[in-house]
C-alpha positions in Angstrom: 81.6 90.0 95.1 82.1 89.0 91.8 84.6 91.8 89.8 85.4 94.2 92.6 89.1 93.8 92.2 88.8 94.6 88.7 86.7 97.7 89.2 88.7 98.5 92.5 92.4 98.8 89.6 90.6 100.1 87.3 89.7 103.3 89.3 92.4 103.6 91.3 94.3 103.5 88.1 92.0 106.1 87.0 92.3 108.1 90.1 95.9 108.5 89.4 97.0 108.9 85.7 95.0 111.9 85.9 96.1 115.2 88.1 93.0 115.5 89.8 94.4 113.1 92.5 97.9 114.3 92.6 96.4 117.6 92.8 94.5 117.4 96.0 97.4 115.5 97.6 99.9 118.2 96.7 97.4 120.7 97.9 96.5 118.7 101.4 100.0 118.1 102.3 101.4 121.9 101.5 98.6 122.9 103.7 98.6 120.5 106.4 102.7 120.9 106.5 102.1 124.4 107.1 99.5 123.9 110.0 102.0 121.5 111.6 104.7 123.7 111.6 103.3 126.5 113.1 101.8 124.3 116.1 105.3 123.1 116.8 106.6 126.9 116.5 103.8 127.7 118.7 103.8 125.2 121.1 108.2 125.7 121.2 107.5 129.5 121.8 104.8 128.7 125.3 106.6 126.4 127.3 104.1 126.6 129.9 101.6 125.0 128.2 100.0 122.0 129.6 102.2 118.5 129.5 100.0 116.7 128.4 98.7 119.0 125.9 100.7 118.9 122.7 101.2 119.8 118.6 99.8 116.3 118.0 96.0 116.8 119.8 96.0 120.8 118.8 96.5 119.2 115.0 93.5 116.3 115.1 91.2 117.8 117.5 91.2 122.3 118.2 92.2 123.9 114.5 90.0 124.4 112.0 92.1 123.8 109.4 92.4 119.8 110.5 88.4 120.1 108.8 88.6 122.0 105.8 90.4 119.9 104.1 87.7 116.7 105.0 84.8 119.3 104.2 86.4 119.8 100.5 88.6 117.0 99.6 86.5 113.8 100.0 84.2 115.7 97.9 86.6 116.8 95.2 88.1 112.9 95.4 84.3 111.3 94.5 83.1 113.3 92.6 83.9 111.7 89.3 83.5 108.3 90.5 79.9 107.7 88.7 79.7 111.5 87.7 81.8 111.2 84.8 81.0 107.6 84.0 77.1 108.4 83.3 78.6 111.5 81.3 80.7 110.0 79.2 78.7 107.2 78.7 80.8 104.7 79.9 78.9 103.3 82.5 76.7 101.8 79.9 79.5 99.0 79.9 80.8 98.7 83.0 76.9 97.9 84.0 77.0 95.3 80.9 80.3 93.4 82.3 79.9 90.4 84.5 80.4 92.2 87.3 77.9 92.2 90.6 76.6 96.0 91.3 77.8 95.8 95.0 81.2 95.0 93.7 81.3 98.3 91.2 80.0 100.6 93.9 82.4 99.2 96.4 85.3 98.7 94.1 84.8 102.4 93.1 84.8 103.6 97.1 87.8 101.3 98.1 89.3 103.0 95.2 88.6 106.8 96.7 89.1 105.6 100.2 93.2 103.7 99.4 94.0 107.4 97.6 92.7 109.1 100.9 94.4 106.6 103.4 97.7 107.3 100.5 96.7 111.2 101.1 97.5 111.3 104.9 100.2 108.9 104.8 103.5 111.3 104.7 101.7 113.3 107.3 103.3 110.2 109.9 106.6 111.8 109.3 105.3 115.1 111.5 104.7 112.7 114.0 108.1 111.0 113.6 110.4 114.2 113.3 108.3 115.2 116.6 109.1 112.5 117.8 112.9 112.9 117.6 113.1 116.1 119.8 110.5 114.8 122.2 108.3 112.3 123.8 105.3 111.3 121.6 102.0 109.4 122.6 101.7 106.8 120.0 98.6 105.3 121.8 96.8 109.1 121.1 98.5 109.5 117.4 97.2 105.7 116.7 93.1 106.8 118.3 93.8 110.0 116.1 94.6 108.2 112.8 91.4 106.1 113.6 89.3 109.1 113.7 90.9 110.6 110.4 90.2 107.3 108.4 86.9 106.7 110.6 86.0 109.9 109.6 86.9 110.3 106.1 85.3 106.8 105.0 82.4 108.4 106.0 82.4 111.6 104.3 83.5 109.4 100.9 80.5 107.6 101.4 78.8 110.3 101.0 80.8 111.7 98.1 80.3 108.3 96.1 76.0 108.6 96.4 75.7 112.4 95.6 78.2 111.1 92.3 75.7 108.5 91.5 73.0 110.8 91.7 74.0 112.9 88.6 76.3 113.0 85.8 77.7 116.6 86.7 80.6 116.3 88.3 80.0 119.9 89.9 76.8 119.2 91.0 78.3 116.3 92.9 81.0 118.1 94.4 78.4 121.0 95.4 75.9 118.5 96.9 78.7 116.5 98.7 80.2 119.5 100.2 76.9 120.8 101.6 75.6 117.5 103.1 79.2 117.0 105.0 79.6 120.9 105.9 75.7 120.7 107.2 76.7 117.7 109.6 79.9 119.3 110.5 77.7 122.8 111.5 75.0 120.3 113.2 77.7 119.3 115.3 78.7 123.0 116.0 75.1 122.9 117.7 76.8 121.2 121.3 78.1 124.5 121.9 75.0 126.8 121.1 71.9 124.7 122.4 71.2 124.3 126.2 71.5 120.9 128.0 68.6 118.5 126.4 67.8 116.9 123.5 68.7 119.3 120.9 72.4 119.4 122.6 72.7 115.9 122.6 71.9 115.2 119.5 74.3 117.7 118.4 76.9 116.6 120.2 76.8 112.9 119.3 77.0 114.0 115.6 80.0 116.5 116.3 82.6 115.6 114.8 84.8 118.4 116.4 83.9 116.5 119.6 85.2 113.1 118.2 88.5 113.9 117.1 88.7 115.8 120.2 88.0 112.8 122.4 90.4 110.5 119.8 93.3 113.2 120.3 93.5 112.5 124.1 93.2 108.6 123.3 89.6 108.4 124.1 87.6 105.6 122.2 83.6 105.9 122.4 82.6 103.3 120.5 79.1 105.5 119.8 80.8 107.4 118.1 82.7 104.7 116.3 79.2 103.4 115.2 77.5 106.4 114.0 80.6 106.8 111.7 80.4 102.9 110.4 76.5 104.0 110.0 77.8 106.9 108.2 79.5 104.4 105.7 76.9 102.0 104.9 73.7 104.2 104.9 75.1 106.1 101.5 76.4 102.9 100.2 73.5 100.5 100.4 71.5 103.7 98.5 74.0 103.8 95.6 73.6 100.3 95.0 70.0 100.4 95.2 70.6 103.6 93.0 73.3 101.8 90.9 71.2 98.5 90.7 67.9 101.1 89.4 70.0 102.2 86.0 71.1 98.2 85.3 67.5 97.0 85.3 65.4 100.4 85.1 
């Protein structure tokens, strides 16, 4: 792909001499610190808790609060990615450089997805300072770590096509966070529909079921398809869409 490291610096430089970025990883890890914490607190306070039940699978795959941040971060992390370009005009040259269109749509999500993998990062050192006052699973926190990057490279994916279909960055993150919160409530379904289709369907999509599998180190490799699935659909449209403004 002819270009895609220079598009891939260029936005990740991008990314990051602004505060947007910096932002949303202050804001991630303050929260996500927080949840942490109080799972070892709780977990150090009920010592008759399961063995084999610890902080580590409560944080990836039972508290809310291990989704929110997915639901409105890879939003806010795309949003500007062809948003602002077709506002500010710029993508009027980026289109004109010698540069392939799958290497600018892919350059710009490699971008957004290094600054995600860079946004849960630090959050190994929970695992690590667990570590030192107890025994730690590193097969489960490795099948965990899959899901989060699994998951969030979809959900970016996602982000990057509702960016290239406007040039409001609101309206991206709006329509971003409503396709990935309408998935994440289809996969609430599992637990309200009977045993059939319906449920099935449901609960192959449930991405509360995933990371609950991947937290007790189990791999379905359905799942891990429907997420890959969940990264190519939305980028194969933005370059279709991408390749409609170069020659439309």
């Amino acid at each position: 792909m002819r270009g895609f490291l220079a598009v891939f610096k260029r936005e990740l430089l991008s990314l990051f001499v602004t505060p947007t970025a910096w932002a949303l990883i202050v804001v991630f890890l303050l929260v996500s610190g927080f949840h942490f914490y109080a799972l070892v607190v709780h977990f150090a306070t009920n010592a008759d808790l399961s063995v084999d039940h610890g902080p580590v699978q409560a944080f990836f795959g039972e508290s809310i609060l291990f989704y929110l941040p997915l639901v409105l971060l890879c939003p806010g992390m795309t949003m500007r990615l062809f948003a602002e370009e077709r506002r500010s005009g710029t993508i009027e040259t980026l289109l004109t450089a010698p540069v392939s269109t799958s290497a600018v749509v892919l350059g710009k999500y490699a971008a957004a997805l290094v600054t995600y993998v860079a946004m849960w990062a630090p959050t190994i050192l929970y695992v690590v300072v667990l570590r030192r006052a107890g025994e730690v699973d590193w097969h489960v926190v490795g099948t965990s770590y899959l899901g989060v990057v699994l998951i969030g490279a979809g959900y970016l994916a996602i982000g990057t096509l509702m960016s290239a279909m406007t040039s409001s960055q609101l309206v991206a993150i709006v329509l971003s966070s409503l396709v990935i919160l309408s998935l994440f409530v289809m996969g609430v379904g599992e637990f309200i529909f009977d045993e059939g289709l319906a449920h099935d369907l449901a609960a192959h999509v449930s991405v509360w079921s995933q990371m609950g599998e991947l937290s007790k180190g189990i791999v379905d490799l359905r799942r891990v398809v429907f997420d890959l699935t969940l990264v190519v659909a939305p980028l194969f449209v933005t370059v279709r869409a991408v390749d409609a403004w170069r020659w439309g």
